[in-house]
N, C-alpha and C positions, 0 to 999 in steps of 0.2 A: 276403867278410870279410877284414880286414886277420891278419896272423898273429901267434894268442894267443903271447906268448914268457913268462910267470910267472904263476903258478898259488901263489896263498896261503892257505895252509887255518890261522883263525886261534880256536885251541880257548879257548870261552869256558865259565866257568859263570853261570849267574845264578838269582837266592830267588827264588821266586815271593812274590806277595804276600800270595797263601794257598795253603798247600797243596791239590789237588788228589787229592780221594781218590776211587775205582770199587772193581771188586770186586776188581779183580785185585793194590790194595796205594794208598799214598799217597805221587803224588809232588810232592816239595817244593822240587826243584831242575833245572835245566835245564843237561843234558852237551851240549856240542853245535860243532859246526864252520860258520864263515863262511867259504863258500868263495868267495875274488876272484880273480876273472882280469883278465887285463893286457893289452891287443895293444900292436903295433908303437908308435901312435902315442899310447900313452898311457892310453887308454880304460881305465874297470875296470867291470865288469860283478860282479854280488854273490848270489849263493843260500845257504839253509842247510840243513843236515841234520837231519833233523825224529825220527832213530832217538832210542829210550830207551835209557837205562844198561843194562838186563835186554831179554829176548826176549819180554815180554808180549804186546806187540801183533801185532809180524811178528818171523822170525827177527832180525831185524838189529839191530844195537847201534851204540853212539855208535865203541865199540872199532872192529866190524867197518868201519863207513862209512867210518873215517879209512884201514886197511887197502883195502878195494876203492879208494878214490879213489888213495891213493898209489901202490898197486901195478899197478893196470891201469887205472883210468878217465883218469886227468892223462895217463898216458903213449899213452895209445889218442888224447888230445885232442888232442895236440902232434903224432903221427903223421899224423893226418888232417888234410889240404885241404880244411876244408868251406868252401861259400858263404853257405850259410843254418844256423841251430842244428836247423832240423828233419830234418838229415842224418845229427844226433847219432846219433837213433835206428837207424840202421842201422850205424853204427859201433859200435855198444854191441853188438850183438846175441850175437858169439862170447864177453861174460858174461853168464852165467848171475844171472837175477833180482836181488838189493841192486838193487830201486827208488830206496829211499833217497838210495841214494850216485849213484846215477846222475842225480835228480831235481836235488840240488845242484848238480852243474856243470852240469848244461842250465839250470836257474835262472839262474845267472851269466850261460853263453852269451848267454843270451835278453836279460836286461840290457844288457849291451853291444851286443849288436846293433839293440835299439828306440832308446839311445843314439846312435849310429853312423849310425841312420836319422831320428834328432831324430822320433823318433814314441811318445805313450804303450807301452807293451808291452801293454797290455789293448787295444789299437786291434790292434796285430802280430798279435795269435793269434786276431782275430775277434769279441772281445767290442762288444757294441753298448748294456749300459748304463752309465751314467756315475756313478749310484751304486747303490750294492747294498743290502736292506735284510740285518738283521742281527738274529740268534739269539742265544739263550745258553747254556751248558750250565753245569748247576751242579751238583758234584760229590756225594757224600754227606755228609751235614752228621751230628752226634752227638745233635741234638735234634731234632723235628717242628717246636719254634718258630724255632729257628736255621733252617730251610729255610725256613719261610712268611716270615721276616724279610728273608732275601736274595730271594726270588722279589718280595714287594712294592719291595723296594730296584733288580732290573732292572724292573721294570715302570716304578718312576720312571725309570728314566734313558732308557727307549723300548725298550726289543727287542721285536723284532715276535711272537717264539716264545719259550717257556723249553722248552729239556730238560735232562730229571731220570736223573740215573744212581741207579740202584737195585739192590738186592740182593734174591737171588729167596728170595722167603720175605717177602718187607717191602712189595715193590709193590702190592700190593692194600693194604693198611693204608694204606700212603701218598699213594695215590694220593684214597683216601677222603677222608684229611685237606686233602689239596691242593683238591678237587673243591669240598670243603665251604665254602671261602675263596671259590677261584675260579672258577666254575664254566661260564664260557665262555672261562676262557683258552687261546689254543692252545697245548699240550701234545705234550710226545711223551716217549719214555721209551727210554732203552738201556741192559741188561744187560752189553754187552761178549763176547755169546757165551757167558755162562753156565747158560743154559739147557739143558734136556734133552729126549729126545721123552716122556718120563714125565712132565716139567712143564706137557702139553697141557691141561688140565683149567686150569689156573691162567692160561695164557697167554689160551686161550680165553673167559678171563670177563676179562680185558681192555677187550674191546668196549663193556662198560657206562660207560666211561671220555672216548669220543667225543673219543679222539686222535689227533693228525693222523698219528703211524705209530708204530709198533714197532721200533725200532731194531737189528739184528741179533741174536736170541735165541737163536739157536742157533750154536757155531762156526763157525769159515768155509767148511770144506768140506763142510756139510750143507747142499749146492742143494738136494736131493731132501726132504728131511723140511721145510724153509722154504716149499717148492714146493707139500707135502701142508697143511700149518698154512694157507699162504694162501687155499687154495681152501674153508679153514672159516673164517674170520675175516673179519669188515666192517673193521676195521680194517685200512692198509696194511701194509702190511710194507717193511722199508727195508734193503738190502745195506748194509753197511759196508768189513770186514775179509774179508768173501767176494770182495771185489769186485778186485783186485791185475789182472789184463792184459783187451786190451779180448778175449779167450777167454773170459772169467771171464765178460764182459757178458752175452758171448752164451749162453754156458750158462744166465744167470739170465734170459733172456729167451725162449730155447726151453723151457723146465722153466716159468716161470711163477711161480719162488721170491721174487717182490717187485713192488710196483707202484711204488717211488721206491728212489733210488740218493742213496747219500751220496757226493762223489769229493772225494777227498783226493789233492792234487798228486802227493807226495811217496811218496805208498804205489803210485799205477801208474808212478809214473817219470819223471814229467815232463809236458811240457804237449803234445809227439804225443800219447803214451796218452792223456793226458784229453778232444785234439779227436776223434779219433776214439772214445773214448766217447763224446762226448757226439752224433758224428754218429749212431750205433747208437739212440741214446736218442732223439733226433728222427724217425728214421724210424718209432719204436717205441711214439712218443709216451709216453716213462716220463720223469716229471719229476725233474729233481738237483738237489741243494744240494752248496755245498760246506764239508765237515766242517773242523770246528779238530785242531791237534795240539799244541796250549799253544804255540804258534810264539813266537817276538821279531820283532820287527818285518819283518825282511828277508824269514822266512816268509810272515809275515803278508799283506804288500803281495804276493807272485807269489800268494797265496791269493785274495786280493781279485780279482788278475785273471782268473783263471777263472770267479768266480762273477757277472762280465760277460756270459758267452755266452748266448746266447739261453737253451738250454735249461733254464738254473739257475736254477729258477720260484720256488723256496721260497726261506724266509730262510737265511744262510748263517751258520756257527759262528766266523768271524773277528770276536769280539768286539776294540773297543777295547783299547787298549793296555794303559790305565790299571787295565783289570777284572782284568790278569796282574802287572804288573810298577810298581816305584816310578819306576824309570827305564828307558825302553825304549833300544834301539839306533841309532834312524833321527827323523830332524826331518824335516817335524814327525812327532809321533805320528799315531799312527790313532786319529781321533775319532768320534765318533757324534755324531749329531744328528738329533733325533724318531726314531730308529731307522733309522735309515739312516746308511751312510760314502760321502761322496764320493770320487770315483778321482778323483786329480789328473793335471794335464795336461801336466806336463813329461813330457822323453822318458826313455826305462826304467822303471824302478818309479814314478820316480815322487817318491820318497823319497830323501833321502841318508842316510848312513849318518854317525853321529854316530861320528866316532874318537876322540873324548876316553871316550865310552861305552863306546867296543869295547876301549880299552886299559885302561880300569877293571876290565871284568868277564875280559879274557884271559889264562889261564893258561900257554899256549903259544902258537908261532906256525912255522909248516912254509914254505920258501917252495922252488920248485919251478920248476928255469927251460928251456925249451927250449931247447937250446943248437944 
């Protein structure tokens, strides 16, 4: 690789187009950094940071990413001589965890580098299909008709799966509701880890439900109790926020705490953790998808790429642009059709990055040069 010399981390907000509510609060707006890198000869390569304002999800904030990236990841990036971005990963290693922030600049790296090689970047890291089909996850709505309303409205537009975030105490009612509509759509449902092992009784009459999995119901670091609930339930069970390094795999696959994996780029670190996930997950035969994080576009497309790889059998949560945002970040958008998105065949993402877009929505802008 030619040598990165400026590193731009350009802090955007942007509305979503509907708020986004779970159990843990409702978010309405998207804090967040596009991180672009620069080589020698011009090239820019593009990733974002996918942390929330607050620590709901993982330790990490929009705050913290722009701290780790500024203070030790850009300056670890300029230090090092790599050839390849998947060297990154061994360079990162003397910091400790911010996946987040460290997924960012490997996102970019990786940009510029499938750029640089005039080759897709879903081609670069192994991916073998060309379009992905596509899920949806919809959020808690304040009516039972307001959900079955939007559940018929993605069914028009094609997703292959809907999931439903729910509140425990509400799922069983809702799900009745839902059943009663639809009653062979594929379904699946995540709490977010709100769960308890005293909510076994309730978890366990799930199954009458004949959904395609269970979405992480119990916190993240409850291998053990996930592990005990599996081995009573017909229904799968599916890691989410358990799931952060490919250790984490192996834990849930020695214990026996899930039969499917959700992988989210951004939460193990990038796209080394996710191929080596997902080689664990083929030798182990456990099927993945790959989760949404309410991305923008830039997200969105290195999301896309992963859920290329062979292993990512189920429908993936990278809805359309359109289902997030009035105006996304990158041309073209990301569209659907019959449920499915095509990966486009130019080199990198894939996508450019619309700058009339990014200087609309940017509130700041950091620029960072190896000198």
């Amino acid at each position: 690789m030619r040598k990165i010399v400026q590193v731009i981390l350009h802090h955007l907000w942007m509305d979503y187009k509907y708020p986004f509510v779970t159990v843990h609060g409702k978010v309405a707006k998207k804090d967040f950094y596009i991180v672009e890198v620069i080589d020698q000869d011009g090239v820019r390569g593009y990733g974002e940071t996918e942390a929330f304002p607050t620590p709901w999800y993982t330790e990490e904030t929009t705050a913290t990413t722009k701290i780790a990236l500024e203070n030790y990841l850009i300056p670890t990036l300029f230090q090092a001589n790599i050839q390849h971005p998947e060297e990154l990963n061994e360079q990162f290693q003397t910091i400790r965890r911010n996946h987040m922030a460290k997924a960012a600049l490997e996102q970019a790296v990786w940009d510029l580098y499938a750029k640089k090689q005039q080759q897709p970047l879903y081609q670069l890291i192994g991916g073998t299909q060309e379009t992905v089909p596509v899920g949806v996850s919809i959020g808690l709505k304040e009516t039972d008709q307001a959900l079955l309303d939007t559940i018929e409205e993605k069914i028009a537009a094609g997703y292959k799966r809907v999931k439903l975030k729910v509140r425990k105490g509400e799922e069983i009612d809702t799900l009745e509701k839902v059943r009663k509509v639809y009653p062979t759509l594929p379904l699946m449902i995540d709490a977010n880890g709100s769960y308890s092992w005293k909510d076994k009784d309730r978890l366990l009459a799930l199954d009458q439900f004949k959904l395609l999995m269970i979405e992480q119901p119990f916190p993240q670091n409850d291998f053990v109790d996930h592990a005990i609930l599996q081995s009573m339930l017909e229904t799968p069970l599916c890691l989410d926020e358990s799931i952060h390094t490919v250790s984490d795999m192996k834990t849930a696959i020695a214990l026996g705490s899930c039969q499917i994996v959700n992988v989210k780029l951004s939460r193990v670190g990038g796209f080394s953790a996710v191929k080596q996930i997902h080689d664990l997950a083929v030798a182990h035969d456990i099927p993945l998808w790959c989760g949404g994080m309410l991305e923008a576009g830039v997200g969105r497309a290195h999301s896309l790429a992963i859920a290329t790889l062979p292993q990512f059998s189920l429908p993936a949560d990278t809805a359309s642009s359109s289902h997030y945002w009035h105006r996304d970040i990158i041309q073209p958008e990301v569209t659907l059709e019959r449920g499915m998105i095509q990966l486009p065949q130019e080199p990198g993402l894939g996508y450019a990055v619309d700058h009339e877009a990014l200087a609309f929505y940017r509130v700041d802008k950091h620029l960072y040069k190896n000198e």
